[in-house]
N, C-alpha and C positions, 0 to 999 in steps of 0.2 A: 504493500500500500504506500509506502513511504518513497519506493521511490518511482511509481505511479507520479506522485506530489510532485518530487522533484523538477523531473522531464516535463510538468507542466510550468514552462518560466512565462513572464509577463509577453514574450514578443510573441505569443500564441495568440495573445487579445487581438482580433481585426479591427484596422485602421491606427494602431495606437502610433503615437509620433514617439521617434529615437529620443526625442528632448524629454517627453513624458516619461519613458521608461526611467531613462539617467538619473530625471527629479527624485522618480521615486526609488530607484534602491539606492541612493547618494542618504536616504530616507529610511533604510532599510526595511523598505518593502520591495521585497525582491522574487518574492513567489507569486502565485496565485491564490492561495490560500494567506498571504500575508496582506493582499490586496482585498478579498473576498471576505475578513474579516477588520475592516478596520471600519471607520465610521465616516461620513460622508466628510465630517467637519476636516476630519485629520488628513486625508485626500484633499481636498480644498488649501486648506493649511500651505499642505507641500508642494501642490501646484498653481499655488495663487490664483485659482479661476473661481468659476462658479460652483455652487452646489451642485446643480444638477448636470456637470459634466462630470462631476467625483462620483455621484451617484450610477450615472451610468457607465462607469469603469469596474464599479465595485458587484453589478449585477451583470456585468458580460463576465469577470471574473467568475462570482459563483452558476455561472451558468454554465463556461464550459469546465466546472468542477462535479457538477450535477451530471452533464452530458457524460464525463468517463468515468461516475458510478462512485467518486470520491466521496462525494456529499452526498445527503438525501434531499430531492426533491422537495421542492413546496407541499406536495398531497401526497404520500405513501398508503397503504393496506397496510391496517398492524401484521397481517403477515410478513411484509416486506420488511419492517422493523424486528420482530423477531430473529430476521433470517440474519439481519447484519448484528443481534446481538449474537450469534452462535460463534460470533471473532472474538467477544471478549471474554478473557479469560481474569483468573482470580489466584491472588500472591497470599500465601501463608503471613500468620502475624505472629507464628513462632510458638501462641498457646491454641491448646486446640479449644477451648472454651470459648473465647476471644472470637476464632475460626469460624465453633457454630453458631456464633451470633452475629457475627456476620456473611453465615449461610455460605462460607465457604471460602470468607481471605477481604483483602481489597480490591476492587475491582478495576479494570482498565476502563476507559471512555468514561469516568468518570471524576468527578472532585471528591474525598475524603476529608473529612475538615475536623480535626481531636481537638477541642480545648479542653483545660482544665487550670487548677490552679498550678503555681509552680511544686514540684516536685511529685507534680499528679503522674506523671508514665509519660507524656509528649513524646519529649525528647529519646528517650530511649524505647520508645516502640520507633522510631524514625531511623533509629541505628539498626534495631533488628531486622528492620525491614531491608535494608540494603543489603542486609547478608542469606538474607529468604528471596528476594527476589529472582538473586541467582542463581536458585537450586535450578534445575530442569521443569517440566511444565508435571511432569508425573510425578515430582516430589513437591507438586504446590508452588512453585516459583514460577519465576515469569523467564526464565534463559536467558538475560540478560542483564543488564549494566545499570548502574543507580546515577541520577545527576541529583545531590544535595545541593539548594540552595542554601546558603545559609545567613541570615541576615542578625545572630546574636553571638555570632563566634559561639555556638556553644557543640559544632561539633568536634570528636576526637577520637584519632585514629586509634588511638591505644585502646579505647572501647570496643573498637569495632574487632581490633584483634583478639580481644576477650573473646568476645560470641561468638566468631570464628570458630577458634580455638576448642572453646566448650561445648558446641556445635558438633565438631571433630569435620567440618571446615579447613581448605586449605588459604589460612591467612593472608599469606602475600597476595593469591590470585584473588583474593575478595578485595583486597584495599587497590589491587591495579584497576576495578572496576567499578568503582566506588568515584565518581568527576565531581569534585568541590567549587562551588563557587563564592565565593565573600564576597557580600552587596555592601556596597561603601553606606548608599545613599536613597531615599525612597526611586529619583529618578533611574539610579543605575541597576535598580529592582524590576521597573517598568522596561530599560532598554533591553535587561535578560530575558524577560520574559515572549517580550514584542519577535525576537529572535530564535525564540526556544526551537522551535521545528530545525532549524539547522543544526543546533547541539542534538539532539535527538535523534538524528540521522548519523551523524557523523560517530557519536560512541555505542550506538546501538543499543541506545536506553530504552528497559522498559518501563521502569520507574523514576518519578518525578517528584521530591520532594522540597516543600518551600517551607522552613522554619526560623520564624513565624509569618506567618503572612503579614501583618501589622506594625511589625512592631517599629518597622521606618518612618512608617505612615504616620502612626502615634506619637511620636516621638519631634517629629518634624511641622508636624500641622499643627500650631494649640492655638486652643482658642475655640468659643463660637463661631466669633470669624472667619475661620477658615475648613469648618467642619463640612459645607458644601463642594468645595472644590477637593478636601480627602476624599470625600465619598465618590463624587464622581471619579477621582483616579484612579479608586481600589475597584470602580463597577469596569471601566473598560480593561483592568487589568485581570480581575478573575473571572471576567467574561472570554478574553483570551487564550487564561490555561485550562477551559473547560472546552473551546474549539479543539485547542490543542492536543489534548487528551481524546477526543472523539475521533479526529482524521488520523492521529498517528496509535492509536490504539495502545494507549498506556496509561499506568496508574497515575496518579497526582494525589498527592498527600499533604496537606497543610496544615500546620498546626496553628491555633489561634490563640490571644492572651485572654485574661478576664475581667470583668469589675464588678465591682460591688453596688449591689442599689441599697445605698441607704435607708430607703423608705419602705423595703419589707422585715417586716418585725415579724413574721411567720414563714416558712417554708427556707428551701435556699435562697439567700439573696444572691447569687452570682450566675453571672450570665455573662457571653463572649463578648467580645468587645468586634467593632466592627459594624453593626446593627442590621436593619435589613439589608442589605445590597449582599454582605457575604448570605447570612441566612439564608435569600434567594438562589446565588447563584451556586453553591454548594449541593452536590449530591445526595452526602450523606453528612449527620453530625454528630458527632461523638463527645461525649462527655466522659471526662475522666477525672474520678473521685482517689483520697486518697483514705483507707481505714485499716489505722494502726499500719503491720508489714504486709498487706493486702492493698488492691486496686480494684477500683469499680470501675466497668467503662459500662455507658449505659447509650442506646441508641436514641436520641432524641428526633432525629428528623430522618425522613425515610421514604422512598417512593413505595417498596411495598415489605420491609422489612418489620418484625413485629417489634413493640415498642417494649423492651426488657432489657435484660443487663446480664454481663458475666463477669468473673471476677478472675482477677493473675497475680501472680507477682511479678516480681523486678529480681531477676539472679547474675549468677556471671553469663547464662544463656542468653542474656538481655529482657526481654518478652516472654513470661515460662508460665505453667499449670502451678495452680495451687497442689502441693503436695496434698497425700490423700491423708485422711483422721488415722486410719491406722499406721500408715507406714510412720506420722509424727508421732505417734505413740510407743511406737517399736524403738526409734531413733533416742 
């Protein structure tokens, strides 16, 4: 499929001017699907004209991405949707509890979104997963390569050798296939992304992991004043690696921060940060609690997964089974 994408570059579009092309991969819009998914505004932007000549670049784009079967059509048969779900596949989370609640791993072609507080499991289900992803497709993995975003400095390799290792994993070839990225800045977060289909071609990723999605955003934007224009940055940015995850059939995994609402005096008050724009554009959402040396991760949002929870812990495996009552009684 991917490299279906490729071989379709912009000089495919009929009539388009050599000046037009230049503007836009000078722009790094360089494919058809980087064309086909960008917004009339950001087309105009880069070519200085009118709306409605960005618009009509951006629908010859996904038309002839429609025409070679890349994208789905405006009107499908949920047969024809099922048919192209039978390409996605699903990556082990390392515990099989974990696994059966989410009916069989993380899935490709879509968003995965964990928040929880800090020292909830994030971060170290985000490591095991690079080292699960690898396994073969018949041991739950996805046969391929992991691209960490990382926007908290808080990944480390010396972890990842652990779970390897504990795994019985060979170390080195996991961390050779493990591609790090460290995001300075919110924009240098939006330019990775905008570009992702060429990293993902190039290391032959199946999974995609952005830890945290917010936390540049957050960090960089304060204020009331400025909470329209985050918002709008984070929609056209997890609007992108939900495309992205659909045409190149790979997992995406984000982890998000949390806040506190002061004003519930009953129930949990904590909830992700981000508001609707992630809620929306996210697949699945995960919550992750922390009780005593136990983990709750509990499915809150779902298109058709039931709403309950399973429970892990955190070992040198990374992501592991609750040990059973007897054998911690034997022990």
């Amino acid at each position: 499929m991917v490299e279906e994408i490729l071989d379709l570059s912009l000089e495919t579009i009929p009539g388009i001017a050599t000046r037009t092309r230049e503007k836009l991969k000078e722009n790094s819009v360089e494919t058809l699907l980087d064309l086909a998914s960008a917004s009339p505004s950001d087309i105009e932007e880069i070519l200085g004209g009118k709306e409605g000549n960005a618009t009509a670049l951006i629908l010859s784009a996904r038309k002839l991405l429609e025409d070679s079967g890349i994208l789905e059509g405006s009107f499908i048969t949920a047969a024809e949707v099922l048919g192209r779900r039978q390409a996605m596949m699903r990556c082990t989370t390392g515990a099989k509890g974990l696994d059966e609640l989410l009916q069989g791993g993380i899935e490709t072609q879509a968003i995965t979104e964990v928040y929880g507080d800090f020292g909830s499991g994030k971060t170290q289900l985000c490591h095991t997963l690079c080292c699960t992803c690898q396994l073969p497709p018949n041991k739950g993995g996805l046969g391929g390569s992991a691209l960490y975003i990382d926007t908290e400095t808080t990944f480390r390799p010396e972890r990842i050798k652990q779970i390897a290792d504990s795994r019985g994993m060979d170390a080195n070839e996991i961390l050779q296939n493990i591609i790090i990225c460290r995001v300075l800045n919110s924009s240098h977060l939006e330019l990775i992304i905008k570009t992702l289909g060429k990293s993902v071609e190039k290391f032959k990723a199946r999974l995609v992991i952005v830890d945290s999605i917010i936390s540049l955003h957050r960090a960089e934007f304060i204020g009331r004043g400025t909470l329209a224009e985050r918002q709008q940055r984070l929609n056209t940015l997890i609007h992108r690696l939900i495309r992205q995850a659909e045409v190149y059939n790979v997992a995406v995994v984000v982890s998000n921060q949390v806040q506190t609402q002061p004003d519930v005096f009953f129930g949990d008050p904590t909830k992700p940060t981000g508001g609707n724009v992630i809620a929306h554009a996210c697949t699945y959402r995960i919550y992750l609690k922390k009780a005593g040396q136990e983990r709750i991760a509990t499915i809150v949002d779902s298109p058709y997964h039931p709403y309950s929870e399973a429970r892990f812990r955190i070992t040198e495996k990374g992501v592991d089974d609750l040990e059973s009552p007897r054998r911690s009684k034997e022990e």
